[in-house]
C-alpha positions in Angstrom: 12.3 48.6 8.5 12.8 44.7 9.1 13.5 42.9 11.6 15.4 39.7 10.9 14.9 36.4 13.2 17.5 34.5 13.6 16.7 30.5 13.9 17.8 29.0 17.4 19.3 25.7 16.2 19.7 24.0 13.0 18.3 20.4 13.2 18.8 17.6 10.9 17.1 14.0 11.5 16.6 11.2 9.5 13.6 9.0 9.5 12.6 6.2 7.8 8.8 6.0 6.9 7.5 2.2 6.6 4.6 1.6 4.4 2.7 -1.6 3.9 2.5 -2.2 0.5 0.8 -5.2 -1.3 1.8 -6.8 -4.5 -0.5 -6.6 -7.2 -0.8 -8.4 -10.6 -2.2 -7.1 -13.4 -5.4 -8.3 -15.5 -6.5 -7.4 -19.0 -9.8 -6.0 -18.5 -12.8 -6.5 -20.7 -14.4 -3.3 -22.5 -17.2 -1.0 -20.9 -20.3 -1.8 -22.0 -22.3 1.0 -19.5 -21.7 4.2 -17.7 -24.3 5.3 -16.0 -25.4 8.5 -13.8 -27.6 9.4 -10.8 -28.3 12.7 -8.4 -28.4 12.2 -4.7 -29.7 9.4 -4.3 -28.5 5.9 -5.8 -31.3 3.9 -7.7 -29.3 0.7 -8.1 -26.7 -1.0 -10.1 -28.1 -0.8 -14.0 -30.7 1.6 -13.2 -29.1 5.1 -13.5 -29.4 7.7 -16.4 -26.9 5.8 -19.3 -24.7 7.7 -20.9 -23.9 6.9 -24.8 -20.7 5.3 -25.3 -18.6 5.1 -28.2 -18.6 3.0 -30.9 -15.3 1.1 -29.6 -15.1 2.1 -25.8 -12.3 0.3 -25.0 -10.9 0.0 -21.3 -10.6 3.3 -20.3 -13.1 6.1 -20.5 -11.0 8.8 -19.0 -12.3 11.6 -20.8 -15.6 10.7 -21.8 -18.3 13.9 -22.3 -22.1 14.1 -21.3 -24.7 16.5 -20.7 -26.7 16.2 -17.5 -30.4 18.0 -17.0 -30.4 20.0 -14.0 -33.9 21.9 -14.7 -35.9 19.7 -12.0 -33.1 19.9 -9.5 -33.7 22.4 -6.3 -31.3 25.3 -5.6 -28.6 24.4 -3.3 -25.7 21.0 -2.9 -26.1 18.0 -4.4 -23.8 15.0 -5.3 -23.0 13.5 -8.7 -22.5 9.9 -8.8 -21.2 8.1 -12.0 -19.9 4.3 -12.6 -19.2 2.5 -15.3 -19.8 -1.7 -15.9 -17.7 -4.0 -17.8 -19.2 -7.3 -18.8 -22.1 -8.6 -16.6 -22.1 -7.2 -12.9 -18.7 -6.3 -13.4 -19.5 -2.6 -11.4 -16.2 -0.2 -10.9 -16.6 1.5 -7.8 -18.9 4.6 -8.0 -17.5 8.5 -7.8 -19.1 11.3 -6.6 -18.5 14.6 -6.9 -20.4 17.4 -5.1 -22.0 20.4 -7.4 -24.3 23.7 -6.3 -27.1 24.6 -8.1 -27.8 28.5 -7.9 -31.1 29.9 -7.5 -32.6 31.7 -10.6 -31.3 34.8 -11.3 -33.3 37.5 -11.2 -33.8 40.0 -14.2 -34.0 43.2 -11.6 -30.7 45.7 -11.8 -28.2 44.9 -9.4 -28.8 48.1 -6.9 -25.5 50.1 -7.2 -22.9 50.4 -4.5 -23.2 53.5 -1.9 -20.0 52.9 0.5 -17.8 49.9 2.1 -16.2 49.8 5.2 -13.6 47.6 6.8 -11.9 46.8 10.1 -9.4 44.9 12.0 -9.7 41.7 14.0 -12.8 42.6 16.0 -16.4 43.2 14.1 -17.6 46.3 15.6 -21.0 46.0 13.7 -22.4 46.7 10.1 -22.0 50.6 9.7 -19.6 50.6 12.7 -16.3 50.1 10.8 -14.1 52.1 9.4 -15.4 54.1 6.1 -14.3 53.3 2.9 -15.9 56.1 0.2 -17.4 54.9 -2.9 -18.1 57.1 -6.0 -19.6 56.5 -9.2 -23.0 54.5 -8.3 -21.5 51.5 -9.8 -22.2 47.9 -8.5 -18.8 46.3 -8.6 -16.5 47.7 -6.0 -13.4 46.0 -8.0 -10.4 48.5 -8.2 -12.0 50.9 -5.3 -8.4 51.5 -2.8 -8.1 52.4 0.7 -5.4 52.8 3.1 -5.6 50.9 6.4 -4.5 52.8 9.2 -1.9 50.4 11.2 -0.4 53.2 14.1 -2.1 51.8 16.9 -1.7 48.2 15.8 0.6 46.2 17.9 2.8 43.9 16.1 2.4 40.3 15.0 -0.6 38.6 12.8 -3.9 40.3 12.8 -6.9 40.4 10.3 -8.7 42.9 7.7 -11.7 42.8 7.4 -13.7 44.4 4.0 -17.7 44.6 3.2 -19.7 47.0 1.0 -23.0 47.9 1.0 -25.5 49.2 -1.8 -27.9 51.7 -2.4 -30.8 49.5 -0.7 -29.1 49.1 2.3 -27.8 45.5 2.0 -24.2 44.3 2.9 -22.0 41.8 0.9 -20.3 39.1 2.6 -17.2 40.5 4.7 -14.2 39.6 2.9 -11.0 38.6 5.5 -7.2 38.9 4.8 -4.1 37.8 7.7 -2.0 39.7 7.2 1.7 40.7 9.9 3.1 43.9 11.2 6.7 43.7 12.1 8.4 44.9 15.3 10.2 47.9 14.9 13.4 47.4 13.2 16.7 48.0 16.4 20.0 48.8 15.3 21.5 47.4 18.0 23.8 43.8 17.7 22.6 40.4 17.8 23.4 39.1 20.9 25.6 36.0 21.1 23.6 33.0 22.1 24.3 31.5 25.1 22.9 28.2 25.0 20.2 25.7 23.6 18.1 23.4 25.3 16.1 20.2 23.9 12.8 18.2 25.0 10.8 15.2 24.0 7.1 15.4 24.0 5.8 17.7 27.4 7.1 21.1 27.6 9.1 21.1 31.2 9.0 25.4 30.5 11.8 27.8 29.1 15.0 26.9 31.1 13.8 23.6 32.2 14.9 21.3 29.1 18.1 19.2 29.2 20.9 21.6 28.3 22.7 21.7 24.8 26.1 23.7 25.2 26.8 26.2 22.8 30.7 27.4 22.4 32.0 30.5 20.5 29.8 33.2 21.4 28.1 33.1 17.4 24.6 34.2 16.9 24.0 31.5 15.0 23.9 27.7 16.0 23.5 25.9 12.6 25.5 23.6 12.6 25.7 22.8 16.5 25.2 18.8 16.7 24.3 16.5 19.8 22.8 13.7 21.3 19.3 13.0 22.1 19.0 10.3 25.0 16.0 7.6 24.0 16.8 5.1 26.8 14.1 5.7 28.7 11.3 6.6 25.8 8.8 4.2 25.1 8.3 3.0 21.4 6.4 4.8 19.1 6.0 8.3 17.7 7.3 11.5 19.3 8.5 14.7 19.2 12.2 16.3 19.6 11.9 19.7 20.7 14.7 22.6 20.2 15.3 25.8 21.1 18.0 28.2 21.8 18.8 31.4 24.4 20.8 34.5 23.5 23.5 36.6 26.0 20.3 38.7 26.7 17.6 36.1 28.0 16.0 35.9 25.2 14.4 32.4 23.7 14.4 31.9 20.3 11.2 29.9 18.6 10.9 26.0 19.3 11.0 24.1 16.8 10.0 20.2 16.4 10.7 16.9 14.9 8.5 14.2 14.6 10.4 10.9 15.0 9.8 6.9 15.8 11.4 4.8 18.3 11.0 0.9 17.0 10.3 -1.6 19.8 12.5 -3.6 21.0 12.7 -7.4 18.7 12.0 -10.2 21.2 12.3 -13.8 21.4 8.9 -14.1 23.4 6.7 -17.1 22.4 3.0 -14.8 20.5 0.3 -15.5 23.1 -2.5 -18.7 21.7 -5.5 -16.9 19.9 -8.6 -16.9 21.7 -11.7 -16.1 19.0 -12.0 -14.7 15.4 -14.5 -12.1 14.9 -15.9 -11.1 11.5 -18.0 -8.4 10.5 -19.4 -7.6 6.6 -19.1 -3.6 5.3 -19.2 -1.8 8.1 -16.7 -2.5 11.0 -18.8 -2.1 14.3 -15.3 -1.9 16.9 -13.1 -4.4 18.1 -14.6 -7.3 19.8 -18.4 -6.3 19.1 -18.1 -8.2 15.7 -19.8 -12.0 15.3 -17.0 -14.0 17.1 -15.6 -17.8 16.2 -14.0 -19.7 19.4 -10.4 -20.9 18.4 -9.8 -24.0 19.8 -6.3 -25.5 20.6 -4.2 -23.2 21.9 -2.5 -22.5 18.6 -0.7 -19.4 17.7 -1.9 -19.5 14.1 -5.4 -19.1 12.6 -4.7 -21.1 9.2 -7.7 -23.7 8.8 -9.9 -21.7 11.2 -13.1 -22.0 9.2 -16.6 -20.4 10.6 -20.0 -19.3 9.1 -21.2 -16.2 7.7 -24.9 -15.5 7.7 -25.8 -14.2 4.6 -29.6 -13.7 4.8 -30.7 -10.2 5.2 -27.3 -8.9 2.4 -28.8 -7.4 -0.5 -27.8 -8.6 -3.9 -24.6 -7.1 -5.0 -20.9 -6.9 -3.7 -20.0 -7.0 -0.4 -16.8 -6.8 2.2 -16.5 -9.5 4.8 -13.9 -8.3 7.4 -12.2 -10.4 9.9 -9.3 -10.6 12.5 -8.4 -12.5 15.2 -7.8 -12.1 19.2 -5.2 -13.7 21.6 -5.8 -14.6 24.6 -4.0 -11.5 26.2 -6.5 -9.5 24.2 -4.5 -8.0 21.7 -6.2 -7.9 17.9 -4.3 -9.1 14.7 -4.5 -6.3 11.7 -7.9 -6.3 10.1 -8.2 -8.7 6.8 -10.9 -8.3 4.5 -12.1 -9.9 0.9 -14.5 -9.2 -1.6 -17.9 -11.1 -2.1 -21.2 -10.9 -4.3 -24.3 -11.9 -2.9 -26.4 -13.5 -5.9 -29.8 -12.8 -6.8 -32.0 -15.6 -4.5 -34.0 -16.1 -8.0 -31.4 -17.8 -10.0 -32.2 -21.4 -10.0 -28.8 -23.3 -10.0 -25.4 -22.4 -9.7 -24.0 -23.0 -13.7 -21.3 -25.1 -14.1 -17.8 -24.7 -14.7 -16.6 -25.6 -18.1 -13.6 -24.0 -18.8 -10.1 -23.2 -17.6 -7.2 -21.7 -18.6 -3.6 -20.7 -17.4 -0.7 -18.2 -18.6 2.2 -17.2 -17.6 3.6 -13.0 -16.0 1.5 -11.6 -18.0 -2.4 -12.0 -18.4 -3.3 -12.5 -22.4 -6.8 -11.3 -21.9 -10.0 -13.7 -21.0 -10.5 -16.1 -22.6 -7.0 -16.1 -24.3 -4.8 -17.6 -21.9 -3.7 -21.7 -22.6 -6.7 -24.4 -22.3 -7.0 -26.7 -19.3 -9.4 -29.4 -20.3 -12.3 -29.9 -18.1 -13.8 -33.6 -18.7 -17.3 -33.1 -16.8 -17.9 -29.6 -16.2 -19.7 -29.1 -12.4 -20.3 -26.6 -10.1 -16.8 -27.0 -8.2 -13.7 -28.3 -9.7 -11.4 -29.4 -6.3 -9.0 -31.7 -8.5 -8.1 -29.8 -11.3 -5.0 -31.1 -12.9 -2.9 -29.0 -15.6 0.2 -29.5 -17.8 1.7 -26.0 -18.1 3.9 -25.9 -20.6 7.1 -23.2 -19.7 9.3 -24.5 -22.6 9.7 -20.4 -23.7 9.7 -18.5 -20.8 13.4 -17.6 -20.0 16.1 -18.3 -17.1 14.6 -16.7 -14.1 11.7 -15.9 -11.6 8.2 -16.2 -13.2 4.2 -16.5 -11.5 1.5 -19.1 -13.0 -1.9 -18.0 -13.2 -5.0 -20.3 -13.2 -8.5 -19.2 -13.5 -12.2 -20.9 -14.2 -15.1 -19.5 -16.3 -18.9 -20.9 -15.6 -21.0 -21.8 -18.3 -23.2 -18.1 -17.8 -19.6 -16.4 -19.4 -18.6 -15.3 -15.8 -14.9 -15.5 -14.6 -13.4 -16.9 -11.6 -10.7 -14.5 -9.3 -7.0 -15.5 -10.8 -4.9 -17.6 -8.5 -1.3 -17.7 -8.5 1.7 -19.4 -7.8 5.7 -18.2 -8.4 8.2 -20.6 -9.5 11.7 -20.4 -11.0 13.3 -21.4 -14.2 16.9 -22.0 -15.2 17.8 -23.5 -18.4 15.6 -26.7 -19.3 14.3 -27.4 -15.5 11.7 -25.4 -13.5 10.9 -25.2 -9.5 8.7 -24.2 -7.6 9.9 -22.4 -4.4 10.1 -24.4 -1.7 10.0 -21.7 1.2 6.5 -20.4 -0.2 3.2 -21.3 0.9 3.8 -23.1 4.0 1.9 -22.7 7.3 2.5 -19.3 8.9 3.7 -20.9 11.8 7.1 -22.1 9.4 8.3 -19.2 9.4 10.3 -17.6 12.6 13.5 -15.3 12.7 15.9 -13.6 15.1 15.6 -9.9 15.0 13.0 -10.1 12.3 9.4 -10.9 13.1 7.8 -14.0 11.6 5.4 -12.0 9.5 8.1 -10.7 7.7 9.8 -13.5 7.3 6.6 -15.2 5.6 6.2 -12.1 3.6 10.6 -12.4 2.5 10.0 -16.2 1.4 6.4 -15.6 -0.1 7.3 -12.6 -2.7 5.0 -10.2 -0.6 5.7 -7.0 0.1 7.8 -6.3 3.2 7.8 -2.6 4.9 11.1 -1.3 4.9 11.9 -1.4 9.0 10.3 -5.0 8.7 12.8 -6.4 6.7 16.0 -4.6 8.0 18.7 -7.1 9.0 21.8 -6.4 11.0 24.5 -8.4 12.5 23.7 -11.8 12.9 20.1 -11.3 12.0 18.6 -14.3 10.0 14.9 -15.3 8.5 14.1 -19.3 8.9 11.4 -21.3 7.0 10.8 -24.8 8.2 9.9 -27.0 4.7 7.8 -29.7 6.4 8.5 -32.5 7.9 6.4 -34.8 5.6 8.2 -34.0 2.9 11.8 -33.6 3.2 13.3 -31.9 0.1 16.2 -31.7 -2.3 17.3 -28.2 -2.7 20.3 -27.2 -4.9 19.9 -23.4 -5.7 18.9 -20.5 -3.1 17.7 -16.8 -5.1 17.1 -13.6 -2.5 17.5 -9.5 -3.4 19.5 -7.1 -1.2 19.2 -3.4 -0.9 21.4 -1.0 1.0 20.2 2.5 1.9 22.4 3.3 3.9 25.0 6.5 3.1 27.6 4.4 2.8 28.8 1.3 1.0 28.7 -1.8 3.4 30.8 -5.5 3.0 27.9 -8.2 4.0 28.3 -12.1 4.8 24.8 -14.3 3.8 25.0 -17.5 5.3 22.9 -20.2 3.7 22.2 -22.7 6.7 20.0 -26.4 6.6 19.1 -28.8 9.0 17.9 -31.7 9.3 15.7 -31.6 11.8 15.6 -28.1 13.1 18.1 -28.6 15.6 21.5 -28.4 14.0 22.0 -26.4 11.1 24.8 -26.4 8.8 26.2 -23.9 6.6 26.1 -25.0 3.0 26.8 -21.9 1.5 29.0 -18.6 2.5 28.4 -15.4 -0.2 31.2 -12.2 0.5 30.2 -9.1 -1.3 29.7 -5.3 -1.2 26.5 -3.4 -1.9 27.3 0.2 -2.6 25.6 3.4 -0.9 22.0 4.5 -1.6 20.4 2.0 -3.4 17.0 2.9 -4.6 16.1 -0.7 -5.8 16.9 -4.2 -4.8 19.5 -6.5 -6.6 18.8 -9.9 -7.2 21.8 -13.0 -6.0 21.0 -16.2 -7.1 23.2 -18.6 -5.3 24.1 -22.1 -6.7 25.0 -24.5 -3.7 28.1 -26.5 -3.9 26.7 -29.8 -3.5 22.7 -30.7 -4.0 21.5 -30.9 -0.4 19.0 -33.9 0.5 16.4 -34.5 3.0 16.2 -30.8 4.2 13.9 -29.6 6.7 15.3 -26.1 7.3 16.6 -23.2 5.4 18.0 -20.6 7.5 19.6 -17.2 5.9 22.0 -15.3 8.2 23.5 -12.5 7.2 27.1 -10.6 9.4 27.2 -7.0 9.1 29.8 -4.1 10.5 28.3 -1.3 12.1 25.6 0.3 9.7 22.8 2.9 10.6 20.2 1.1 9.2 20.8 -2.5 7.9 20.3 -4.7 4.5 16.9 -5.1 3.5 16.6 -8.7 2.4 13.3 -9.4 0.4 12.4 -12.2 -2.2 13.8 -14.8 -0.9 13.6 -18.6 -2.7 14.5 -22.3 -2.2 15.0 -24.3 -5.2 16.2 -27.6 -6.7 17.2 -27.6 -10.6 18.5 -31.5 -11.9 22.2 -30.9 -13.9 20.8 -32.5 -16.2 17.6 -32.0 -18.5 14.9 -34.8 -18.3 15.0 -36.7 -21.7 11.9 -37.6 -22.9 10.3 -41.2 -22.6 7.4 -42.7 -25.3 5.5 -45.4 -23.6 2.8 -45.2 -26.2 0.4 -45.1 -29.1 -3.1 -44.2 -29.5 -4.6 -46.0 -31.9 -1.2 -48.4 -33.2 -2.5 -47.7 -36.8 -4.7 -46.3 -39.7 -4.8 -44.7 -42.4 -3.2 -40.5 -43.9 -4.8 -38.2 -41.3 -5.3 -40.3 -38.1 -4.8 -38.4 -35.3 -2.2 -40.3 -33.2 -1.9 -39.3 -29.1 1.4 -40.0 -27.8 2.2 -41.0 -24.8 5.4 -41.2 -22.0 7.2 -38.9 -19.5 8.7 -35.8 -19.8 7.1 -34.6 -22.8 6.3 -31.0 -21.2 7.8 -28.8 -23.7 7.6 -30.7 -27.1 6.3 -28.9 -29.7 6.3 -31.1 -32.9 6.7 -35.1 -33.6 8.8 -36.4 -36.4 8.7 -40.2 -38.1 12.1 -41.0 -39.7 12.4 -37.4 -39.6 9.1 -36.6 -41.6 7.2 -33.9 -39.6 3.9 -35.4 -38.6 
């Protein structure tokens, strides 16, 4: 018979998880030219066992078949590793996968089977268990059934235990199953329960938790709701602990919850950094790393340069690490990019001789628009482009530059967004300035950098409620004309919520005015962000500031605000200006350069309306 066990208290929390996520932008990759293969251990880039590729290999190889000799390999675990190489010391990361080799097997008959036994939870001994009888003299005990006695086996989980043993004396492997015996089965009634109790983290004991009251005399307490008190847990992760008590004295299971308590948002001033410490591959724990003094007493590490010995790094690709300390010893996050280390035996570094841009999405390289480079040379620090965005459409878009040396090798792709409407382009204002432009109330000033930069942004991080608001200070060098603010709003909350955004500038980072006031509803559950673009009133000049504040009823769990933008588009389109020609004559098939302002976006020249 069964015995069925009632749960003590239905429980129903909601968490939000926060995940870092970065924003990624995809490049065309060139084909594979290798794949290569190795056992145990790793010979080097290019000097592993090829395997033959297609005719046409393409990008992806992701089901790509080859034969490997294990003949001269010893019995016993080893590890595959496989890569695969596009273009020249373009390596992917390599795989491994662990295989077992079994020993050769042996042309002797398998011995046939004489008995088995088995037992329950405690090995008596080989030969000591209970007997299991075997007939037949065959050597696979497949199909063979016994019956377990279970009389004097006390309820709850145990385990059985099975082995057999052949004609030559020799025992398999014993062969383990859980498996539960149930209580016997009472006819008598569930008791009413009585009352519940809750904990957080420690245990105080059965009895000793802060009551729940339970009302009705039920047996079951689904459905019963109350109140945890936090005001006194520290921030962080923890557990909520539940259980419940029948009219009897008896305790039901306890059951938990993880949950997070977020740390209070404060208006402290961060502590000055101290040092930055770096370390390449392997990280050797905080503060024994190579350490940089910062000097200053600044709160940002932007133009902290130092020195990286790179002497005793083999050839290849590397990770330098770094992250920086304040000076109340707490560590930033852990920041790392990618390096290669280049063979000591090349004689100069080749120049660079070519450059191109594109626009969203990357054309493939080599295919993207030219940037001319007059004299090619090993570093290009003033390299000045035209782009042309005459096509793209009304709306946000990313520019992509990147450099190519005269060996065929391609530079990383840097990029910048920027916003179109209409005729006119802009680059957002709010992006790209030093981390210390960026500050907020009730949201922290990474986020805020991360909200007008296009990054990323965790959930929690970019939560606002009531009164909330995300500053970015423009520079005081340059103070600009803005006429057009763009951000994206996402409710996940149950319900629909009514939302003010303020759009506030100042001057001087003093007094702010609000040049802009947006009244609108986002409806419940929103799985995505949607995007307001926000056209001020009147073209605001010589701004400093841009502050967006946002008024909120009541909600569980705020608006997150991400993507935010500061723009200036002219009413009008440029018109285009000819100052010149290059030469002033000649004869059918001169090639004529024109020259003037705002010719970004022409595509043809006419002469008395004769197509040149």
């Amino acid at each position: 018979m069964t015995r069925h066990l009632r749960l003590g208290l239905g429980l129903l929390l909601a968490a939000v998880g926060a995940m870092f996520s970065p924003t990624l932008y995809a490049q065309t990759a060139p084909a594979f030219d290798r794949v290569e293969y190795f056992l145990d251990s790793d010979p080097g880039f290019g000097l592993g066992t090829a395997v033959t590729l297609p005719t046409t290999p393409g990008t992806n190889l992701a089901a790509l078949p080859f034969s490997l000799s294990l003949a001269a390999v010893t019995p016993g675990f080893h590890s595959l590793g496989i890569r695969s190489r596009a273009g020249a010391n373009n390596w992917s990361q390599t795989h491994r996968q662990i295989l077992y080799k079994e020993p050769a097997s042996s042309t002797a008959a398998a011995p046939g089977l004489a008995g088995a036994e088995y037992f329950i939870d405690t090995d008596p001994g080989y030969g000591l268990g209970t007997v299991i009888a075997i007939t037949g003299g065959g050597t696979n005990a497949a199909g063979v059934a016994f019956t377990a006695s279970l009389g004097s086996v006390s309820p709850g989980f145990h385990s059985l235990s099975v082995r057999s043993r052949d004609a030559n004396g020799g025992w398999s492997q014993t062969y383990r199953q859980i498996f539960y015996v149930e209580p016997a089965t009472s006819t008598a009634a569930v008791p009413a329960l009585a009352g519940a109790e809750y904990f957080i983290d420690t245990d105080p004991g059965y009895g000793q938790g802060t009551v729940i009251a339970i009302t009705g005399g039920g047996t079951n307490a689904a459905g019963v709701a109350f109140t945890a008190g936090l005001g006194s847990v520290a921030p962080g992760f923890h557990s909520l602990s539940v259980r419940s008590r029948d009219a009897n004295g008896g305790w039901s299971q306890t059951y938990r919850q993880i949950f997070y308590v977020e740390p209070v948002a404060t208006n402290a001033p961060p502590a000055n950094l101290a040092a930055v410490e770096y370390f390449v591959d392997t990280d050797p724990g905080y503060g024994q790393g190579s350490s940089a003094a910062i000097t200053g007493g600044g709160t940002n590490a932007t133009g902290v340069a130092f020195t990286v010995g790179l002497g005793s790094l083999a050839v290849g690709f590397h990770t330098l690490y770094y992250r920086v300390r304040d000076v109340a010893g707490k560590y930033s996050q852990t920041q790392n990019r990618a390096f290669y280390v280049d063979d000591p035996t090349v004689a100069a570094i080749p120049n660079l001789n070519k450059a191109e841009y594109y626009f969203d999405t990357d054309p493939g390289y080599g295919l993207g628009s030219d940037v001319p480079i007059a004299t090619p040379a090993t570093t290009l620090t003033n390299l000045n482009l035209l782009a042309d965005a005459s096509a793209l459409a009304t709306g946000q878009h990313r520019l992509f530059v990147r450099v190519r040396n005269a060996s065929g090798r391609w530079s990383q792709v840097l990029s910048r967004a920027f916003a179109k409407s209409g005729c006119n382009n802009s680059p957002n204002f709010a992006a790209g300035q030093p981390a210390a432009s960026y500050t907020g109330s009730g949201i922290t000033a990474t986020a805020v950098e991360q909200m007008y930069n296009g990054s990323a942004v965790t959930g929690g991080s970019s939560t606002f409620l009531n009164n909330f608001h995300a500053q970015v200070d423009l520079g005081a060098t340059t103070l600009r004309t803005i006429s057009e603010v763009q951000y994206a709003l996402q409710n996940v909350n149950g319900t629909a919520v009514n939302y003010t955004v303020f759009v506030e500038t100042s001057l001087n980072l003093s007094t702010w005015t609000v040049v802009d006031t947006y009244v609108a509803t986002l409806p419940a559950n929103q799985t995505s962000s949607i995007n307001v673009t926000r056209t001020l009133a009147t073209v605001q000049n010589n701004v400093r500031g841009v502050r967006l504040r946002m008024t909120l009823p009541t909600v569980a769990q705020g608006i997150r605000l991400t993507n935010a933008g500061v723009y200036f588009f002219p009413v009008t389109c440029p018109v285009p200006v000819i100052s010149g020609f290059t030469p002033a004559g000649g004869p059918a098939g001169t090639v004529v350069t024109v020259t003037g302002t705002n010719l970004d976006g022409a595509t043809a020249v006419t002469f008395r309306s004769c197509l040149s």
